[in-house]
N, C-alpha and C positions, 0 to 999 in steps of 0.2 A: 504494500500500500504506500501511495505518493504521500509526504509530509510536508506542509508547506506552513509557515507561517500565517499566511491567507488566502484563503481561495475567493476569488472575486467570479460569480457568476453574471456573465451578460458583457460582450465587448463593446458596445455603441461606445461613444463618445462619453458619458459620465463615467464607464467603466475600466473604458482604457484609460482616462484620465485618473481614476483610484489607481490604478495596478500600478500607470508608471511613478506617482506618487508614493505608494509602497515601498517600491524596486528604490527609487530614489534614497529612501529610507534606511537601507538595506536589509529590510525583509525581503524573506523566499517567497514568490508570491506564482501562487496559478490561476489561471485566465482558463473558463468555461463558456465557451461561445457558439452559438447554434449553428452562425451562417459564417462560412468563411468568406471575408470583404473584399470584394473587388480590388484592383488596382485604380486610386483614383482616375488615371487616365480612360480607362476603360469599361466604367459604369457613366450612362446616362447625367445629363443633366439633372439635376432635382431641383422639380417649383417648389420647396421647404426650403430655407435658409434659415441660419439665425443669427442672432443680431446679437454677436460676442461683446462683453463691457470689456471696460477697461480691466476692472478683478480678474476675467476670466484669461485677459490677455497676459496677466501678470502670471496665471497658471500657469498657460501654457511656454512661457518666456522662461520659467522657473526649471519646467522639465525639460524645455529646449529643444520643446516642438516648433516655438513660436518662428522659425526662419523659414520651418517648407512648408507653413501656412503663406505666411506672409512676406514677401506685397505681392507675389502673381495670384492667388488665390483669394488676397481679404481684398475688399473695398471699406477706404475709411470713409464714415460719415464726419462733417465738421460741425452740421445744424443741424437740427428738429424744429420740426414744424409740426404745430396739432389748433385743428380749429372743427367748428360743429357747425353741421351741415342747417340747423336751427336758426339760426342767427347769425352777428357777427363775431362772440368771441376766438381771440386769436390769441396764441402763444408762441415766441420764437424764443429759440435755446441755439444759443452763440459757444461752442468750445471756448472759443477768444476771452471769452469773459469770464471764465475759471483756468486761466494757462494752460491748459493742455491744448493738446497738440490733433485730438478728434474726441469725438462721444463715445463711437464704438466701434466694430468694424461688420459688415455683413459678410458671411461666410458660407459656403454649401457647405451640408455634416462629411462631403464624400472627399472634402479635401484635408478636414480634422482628422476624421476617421485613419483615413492614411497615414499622415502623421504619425499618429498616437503610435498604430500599428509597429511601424518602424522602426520607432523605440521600443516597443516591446522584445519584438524581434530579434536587436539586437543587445539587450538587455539577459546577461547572464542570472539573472537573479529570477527570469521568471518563463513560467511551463505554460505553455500552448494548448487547448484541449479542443480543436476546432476542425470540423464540426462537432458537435457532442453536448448532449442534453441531459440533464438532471433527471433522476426519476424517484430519488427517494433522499431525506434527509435523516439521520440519526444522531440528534444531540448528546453526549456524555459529556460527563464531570470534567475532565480534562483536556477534550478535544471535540470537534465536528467531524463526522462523516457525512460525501458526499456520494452518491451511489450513479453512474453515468449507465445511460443507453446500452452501452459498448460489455457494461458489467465490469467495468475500472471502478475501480474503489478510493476515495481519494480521501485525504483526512487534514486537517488543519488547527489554529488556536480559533478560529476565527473565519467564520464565513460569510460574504459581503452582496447583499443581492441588490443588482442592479439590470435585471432583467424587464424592465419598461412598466407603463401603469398595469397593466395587465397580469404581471409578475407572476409565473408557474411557482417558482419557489415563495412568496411570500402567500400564498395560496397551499402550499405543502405546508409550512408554518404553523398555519391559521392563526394570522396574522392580522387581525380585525382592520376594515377601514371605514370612515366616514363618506359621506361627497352626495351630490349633487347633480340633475342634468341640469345645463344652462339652457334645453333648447335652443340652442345656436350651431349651428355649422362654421368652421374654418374652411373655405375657398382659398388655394393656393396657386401660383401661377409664376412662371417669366413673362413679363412682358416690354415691351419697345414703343416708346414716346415720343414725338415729333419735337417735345423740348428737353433740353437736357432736366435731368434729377437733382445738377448741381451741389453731389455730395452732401444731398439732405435730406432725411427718414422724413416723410410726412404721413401725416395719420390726419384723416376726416370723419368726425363722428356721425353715423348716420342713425336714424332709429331704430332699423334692425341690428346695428353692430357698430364697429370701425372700419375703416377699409385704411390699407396701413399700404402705398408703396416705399420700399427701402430700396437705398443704389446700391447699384453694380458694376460689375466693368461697363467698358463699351457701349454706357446708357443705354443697360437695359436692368428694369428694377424688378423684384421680387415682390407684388403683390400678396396681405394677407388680408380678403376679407369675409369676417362672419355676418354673418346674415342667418334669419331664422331658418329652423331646420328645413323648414316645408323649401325654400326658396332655391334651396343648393343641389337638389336633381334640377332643377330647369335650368339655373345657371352653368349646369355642367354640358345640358343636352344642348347651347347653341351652337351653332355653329360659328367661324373667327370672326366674321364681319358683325353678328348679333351682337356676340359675348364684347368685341372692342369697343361699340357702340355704347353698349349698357355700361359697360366699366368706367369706359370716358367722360359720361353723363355723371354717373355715382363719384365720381372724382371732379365733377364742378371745369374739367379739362383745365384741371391746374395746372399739368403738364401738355398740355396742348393733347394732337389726338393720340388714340391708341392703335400703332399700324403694326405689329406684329406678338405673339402670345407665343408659349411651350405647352406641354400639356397641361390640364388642370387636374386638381385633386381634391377630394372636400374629406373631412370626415368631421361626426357627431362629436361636443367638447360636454365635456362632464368633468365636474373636480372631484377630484379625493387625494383623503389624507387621513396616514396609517393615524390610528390611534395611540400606537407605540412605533418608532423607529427603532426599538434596539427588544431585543430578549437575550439571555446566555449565548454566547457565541454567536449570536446572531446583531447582523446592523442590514436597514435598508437604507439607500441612496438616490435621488434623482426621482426619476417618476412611478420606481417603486414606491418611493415614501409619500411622493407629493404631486401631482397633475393640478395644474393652476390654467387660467383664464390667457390666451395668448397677447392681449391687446398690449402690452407692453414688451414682449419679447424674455420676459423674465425667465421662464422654465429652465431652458437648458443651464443659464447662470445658476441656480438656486444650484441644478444639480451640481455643479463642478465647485459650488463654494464646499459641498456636502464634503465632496470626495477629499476635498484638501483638507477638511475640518478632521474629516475621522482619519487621513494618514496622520495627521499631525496628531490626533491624542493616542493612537495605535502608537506610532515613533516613538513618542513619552513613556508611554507604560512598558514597552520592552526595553527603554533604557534606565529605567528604575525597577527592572525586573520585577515589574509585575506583570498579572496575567491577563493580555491584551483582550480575551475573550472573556473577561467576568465584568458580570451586569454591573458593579460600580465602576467600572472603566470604559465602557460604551453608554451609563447613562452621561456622562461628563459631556461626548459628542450629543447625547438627544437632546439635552439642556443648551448647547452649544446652539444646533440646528433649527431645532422645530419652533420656539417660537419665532423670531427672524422670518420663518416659512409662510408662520402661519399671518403673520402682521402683511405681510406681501400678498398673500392670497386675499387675504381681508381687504384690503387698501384695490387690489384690482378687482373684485368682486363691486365692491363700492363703487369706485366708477364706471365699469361696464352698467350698474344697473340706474346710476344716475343720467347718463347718457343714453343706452337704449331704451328709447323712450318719446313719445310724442306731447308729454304731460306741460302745460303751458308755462305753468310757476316755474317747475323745474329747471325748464328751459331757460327762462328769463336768468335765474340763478346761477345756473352753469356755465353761462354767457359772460356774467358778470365777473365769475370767477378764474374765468380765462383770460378776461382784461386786466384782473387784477395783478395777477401772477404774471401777465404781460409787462406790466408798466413797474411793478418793486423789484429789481433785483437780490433784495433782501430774500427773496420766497424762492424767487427761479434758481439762484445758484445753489441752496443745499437740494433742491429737488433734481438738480441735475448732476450732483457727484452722489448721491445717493441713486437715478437712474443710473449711473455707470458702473454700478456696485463699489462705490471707494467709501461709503459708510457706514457703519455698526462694528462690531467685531469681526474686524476679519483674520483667514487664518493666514498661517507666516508667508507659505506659499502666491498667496494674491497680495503679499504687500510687503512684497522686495521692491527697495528703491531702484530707480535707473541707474544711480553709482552702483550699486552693488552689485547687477545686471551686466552692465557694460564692462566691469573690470572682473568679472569671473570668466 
């Protein structure tokens, strides 16, 4: 039987992001992954992107993925723009006007993913299990067993599921979760503008939802809009001239017309969130623990603060030899994580439901407080280094300085 310090179940992007955090660590760590990942060059486009912070940039700088992400793969954003489709309140968010250098960067998951990958790879400190799927879990006193497809038997201090909202191992667990449908659909898309994006996220709130273009190379942006469930089969059946049409209208042709799209994709948003993040030996991470509302971009960040949060108290308790798998050293990380999570979910739930909406008062209000926050600096600047995840507690990993960066 394989012995590992930790076995990380689930390779996406919050989980290679844990493993190489681990590895980094100098934990022995093994990676249980369903689907072996393409080579970024040779998987498809994906209309999904996300819209990395600054925090998450600081991750990946940390592990030393951050150079075959980026520049051919990230686009940086420098502005934000969010205004409601109701009225005229309007907000603009200037980098300029907190020193840095952009807000955030938009990124396909298929050029992270690779990354990460390649570190793994070459990464002596950690085992491969791919393709290969979990089928049974066996808790003991002093270790995890993980039991594979294959009938590989694999054991560790500490087992880390980061197998998506839908999680098969946190599901083997029984592992309770809370949540909600929002009735809303996420419609995702590429699409191509007659005016440039000019290196700025803009988001318009509409009644069904937000409808959110982020830039790209080559102006072309990455469309995310929710609209009511019923609405996202018919937006999906028109065909490009319909769908460019309605898009362009839905978007006020802030950016002029819409003359070219990639394929579309929708799926149903429902929140949840475990009731506990940690049991003995047991931690969940990313959208195992938490599925949040997209209208901000926040999900995938939450998940990679998770990952750095629990290597860094994992790091801590095998360097004061204690037992990185007992519940007073994984609740340290739940204390750490969950509420941060939960105040984030709360705060997007809050204005998804103040915003979608056609209610007249509200409106008036929303209006108002979009002008507000427009015209104080005082308001705009902590809401925008708190959008770039640079506030609360963060862990060591997303808050290495650029000296410390550049001269390692």
């Amino acid at each position: 039987m394989q012995h590992s310090d930790v076995i990380v179940v689930g390779g996406g992007i919050v989980g290679a992001t844990a493993a190489n955090a681990f590895a980094q660590s100098g934990l022995q760590v093994t990676l249980v992954e369903a689907r072996e990942p393409l080579p970024a060059a040779q998987a498809k486009p994906d209309p999904r992107v996300f819209a990395i912070t600054r925090a998450s940039e600081r991750i990946f700088r940390s592990l030393g993925v951050w150079d075959e992400i980026a520049p051919q793969h990230a686009c940086a954003f420098t502005d934000m723009e969010v205004w409601d489709a109701g009225g005229d309140g309007l907000t603009h968010f200037d980098c300029a006007e907190i020193g840095e250098s952009c807000l955030g960067h938009i990124v396909e998951p298929r050029f992270i993913q690779a990354a990460l990958w390649q570190a793994l790879r070459a990464s002596d400190s950690v085992r491969l299990h791919c393709p290969a799927r979990a089928t049974e879990v066996v808790s003991q006193d002093d270790s995890v067993r993980l039991i594979l497809e294959s009938g590989d038997a694999l054991s560790a201090d500490l087992l880390v599921a980061a197998d998506g909202a839908r999680s098969p191992l946190r599901t083997m667990l029984g592992m309770e979760t809370h949540g909600h449908d929002y009735r809303q659909s996420s419609l995702v898309a590429l699409v191509k503008t007659t005016e440039s994006h000019c290196n700025t996220a803009w988001q318009r709130f509409l009644p069904g939802g937000p409808l959110a273009f982020l830039p790209m190379q080559d102006n072309w942006c990455s469309i995310v809009w929710t609209v009511p469930s019923a609405d996202s089969e018919r937006l999906l059946a028109l065909d490009k001239a319909g769908f460019h049409r309605e898009l362009a209208d839905a978007f006020d042709h802030r950016l002029g017309d819409v003359i070219d799209s990639g394929e579309r994709e929708a799926w149903p948003l429902r929140r949840l969130h475990a009731v506990h993040y940690v049991q003995p030996r047991v931690a969940l991470i990313g959208d195992a623990a938490h599925a949040i509302h997209p209208l901000a971009g926040q999900g995938v960040n939450l998940g990679l603060l998770d990952a750095a949060a629990l290597a860094e108290v994992v790091a801590a308790a095998k360097q004061h030899d204690r037992d990185p798998g007992s519940l007073q050293v994984l609740r340290r990380y739940e204390r750490w994580r969950r509420g941060d999570n939960l105040l984030m979910m709360m705060a997007m739930d809050g204005i998804n439901q103040a915003f979608s909406n056609t209610r007249s008062p509200l409106g008036r209000l929303r209006n108002l407080g979009l002008s507000l926050v427009n015209r104080s600096g005082a308001a705009r600047r902590p809401f925008m280094r708190h959008a770039m995840g640079l506030g609360g507690d963060l862990p060591a990993l997303a808050s290495v300085t650029e000296e410390v960066r550049s001269s390692s």
